[in-house]
N, C-alpha and C positions, 0 to 999 in steps of 0.2 A: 698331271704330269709333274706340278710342282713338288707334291709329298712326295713321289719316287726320285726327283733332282736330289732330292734334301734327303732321301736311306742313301743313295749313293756319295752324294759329297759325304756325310758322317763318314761312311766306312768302306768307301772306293769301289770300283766295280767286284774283286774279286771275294771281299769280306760282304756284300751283298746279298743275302739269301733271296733266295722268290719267296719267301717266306713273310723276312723284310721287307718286300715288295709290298705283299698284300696287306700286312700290318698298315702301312703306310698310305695304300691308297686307299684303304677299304675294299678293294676288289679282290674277291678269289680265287685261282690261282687258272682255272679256264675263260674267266672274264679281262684277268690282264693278257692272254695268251692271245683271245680273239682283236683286244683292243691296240693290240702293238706291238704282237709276236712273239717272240724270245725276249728271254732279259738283255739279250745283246743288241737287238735290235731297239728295245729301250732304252737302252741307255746311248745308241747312238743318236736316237732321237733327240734325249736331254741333251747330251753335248751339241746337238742343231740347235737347236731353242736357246742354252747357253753363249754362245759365238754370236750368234743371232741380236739378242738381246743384249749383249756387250758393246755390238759395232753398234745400234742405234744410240748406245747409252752416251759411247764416245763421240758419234756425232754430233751428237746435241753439246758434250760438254766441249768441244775442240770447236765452237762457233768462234766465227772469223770476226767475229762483232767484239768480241775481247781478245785484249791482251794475251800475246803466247804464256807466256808466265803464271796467268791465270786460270787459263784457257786448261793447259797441262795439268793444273794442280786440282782444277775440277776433275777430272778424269782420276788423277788416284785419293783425291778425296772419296769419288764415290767408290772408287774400288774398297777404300777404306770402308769404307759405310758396308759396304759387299761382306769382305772379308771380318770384319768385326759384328756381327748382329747384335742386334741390341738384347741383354738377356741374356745370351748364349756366349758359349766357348767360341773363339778365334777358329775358323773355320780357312782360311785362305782362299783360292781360286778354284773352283770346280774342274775345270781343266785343265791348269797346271798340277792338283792335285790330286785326280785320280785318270787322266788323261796320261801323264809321263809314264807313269809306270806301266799300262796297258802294252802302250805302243813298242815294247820291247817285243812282245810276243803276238802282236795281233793288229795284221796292217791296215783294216779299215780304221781303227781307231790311231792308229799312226798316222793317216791319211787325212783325221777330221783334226787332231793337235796341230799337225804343220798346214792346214788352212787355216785354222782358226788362231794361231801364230802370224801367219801373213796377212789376215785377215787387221788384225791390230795394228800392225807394222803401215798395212798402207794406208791406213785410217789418221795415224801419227805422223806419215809422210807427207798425207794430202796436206796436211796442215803446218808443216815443216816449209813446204813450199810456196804456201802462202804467206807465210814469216819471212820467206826470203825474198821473194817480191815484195812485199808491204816493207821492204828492209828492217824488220824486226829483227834480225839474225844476220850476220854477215855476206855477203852477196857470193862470196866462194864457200860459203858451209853448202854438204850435202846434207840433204833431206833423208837420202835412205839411210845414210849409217847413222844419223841421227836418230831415227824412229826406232832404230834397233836399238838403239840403247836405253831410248825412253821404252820401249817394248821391254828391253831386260830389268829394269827399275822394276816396274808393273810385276814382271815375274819374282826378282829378289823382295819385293812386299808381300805378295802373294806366300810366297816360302815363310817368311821370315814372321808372319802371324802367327802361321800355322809351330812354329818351333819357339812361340812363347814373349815374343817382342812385343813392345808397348804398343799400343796405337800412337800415344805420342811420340812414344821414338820413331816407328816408323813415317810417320807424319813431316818428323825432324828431317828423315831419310827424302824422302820425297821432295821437300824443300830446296833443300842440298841439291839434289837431282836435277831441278831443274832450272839454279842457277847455273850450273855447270852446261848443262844444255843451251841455255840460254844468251848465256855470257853473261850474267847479271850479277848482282847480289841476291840473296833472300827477303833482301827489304822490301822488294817492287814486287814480293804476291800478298 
């Protein structure tokens, strides 16, 4: 599943041949058909596995056992790690990046972006509100419109790899982020 995630992130669902498919997985073109249907159905699968694999990632790195500050900047550190491969061209997010453009013309995959959208948001929120309790965060900050924007940071890296930005500058960006979020300085990650 991971060699067909990886034809798709390179070159989106629609630039995707079944061709590419089997290149990729080494399977022929009625052994991917038997194994997981159409290419559409593939690829909603890798967008499962993707979402999937993102919210456990952010749980782990959004542990309550650290610093918000910390806590947030694990999360787009590893995105970073994500988005930059070691080796390879700046790739961005797999579902911001071949996910957005889908959902214009095709609502299951509109369906899996705006989960897997919310899916992030309450993951940032869970822990939003734990900052707020543990008064990490001012006791009248909201958690939801906060997660959202730490959710749109996530997405403006994600973009902003993909169209040629540094890892360090984005790194600079993410810092920034989430002293603003935070009410802090940069100093304290």
């Amino acid at each position: 599943m991971g060699d067909a995630t990886d034809a798709f992130w390179r070159s989106g669902y629609a630039g995707t041949s079944l061709d590419d498919l089997s290149a990729a997985t080494g399977m022929n073109r009625p052994s991917l058909y038997g194994a997981f249907g159409d290419k559409h159905a593939l690829y909603l699968s890798a967008l499962a596995r993707y979402i999937d694999a993102g919210r456990q990632a952010m749980d782990a790195a959004l542990d309550a056992g650290l610093p918000l500050p910390q806590a947030l900047m694990r999360v787009y550190d590893s995105a970073l790690g994500l988005y930059f491969p070691a080796g390879g061209v700046a790739r961005g997010c797999f579902l911001i990046n071949t996910a957005a453009t889908e959902a214009m013309t095709d609502e299951e995959v509109r369906r899996s972006l705006g989960n897997g959208l919310r899916t992030f948001d309450r993951a940032f929120e869970a822990r939003f509100k734990r900052a707020r309790a543990q008064a990490e965060i001012a006791g009248d900050a909201d958690p939801a419109s906060l997660a959202k924007i730490a959710s749109a940071l996530l997405h403006s890296l994600a973009l902003r790899s993909r169209a040629g930005d540094s890892r360090a500058a984005l790194r600079a960006t993410a810092l920034a982020g989430v002293a603003l979020l935070c009410g802090t300085s940069t100093g304290g990650v």
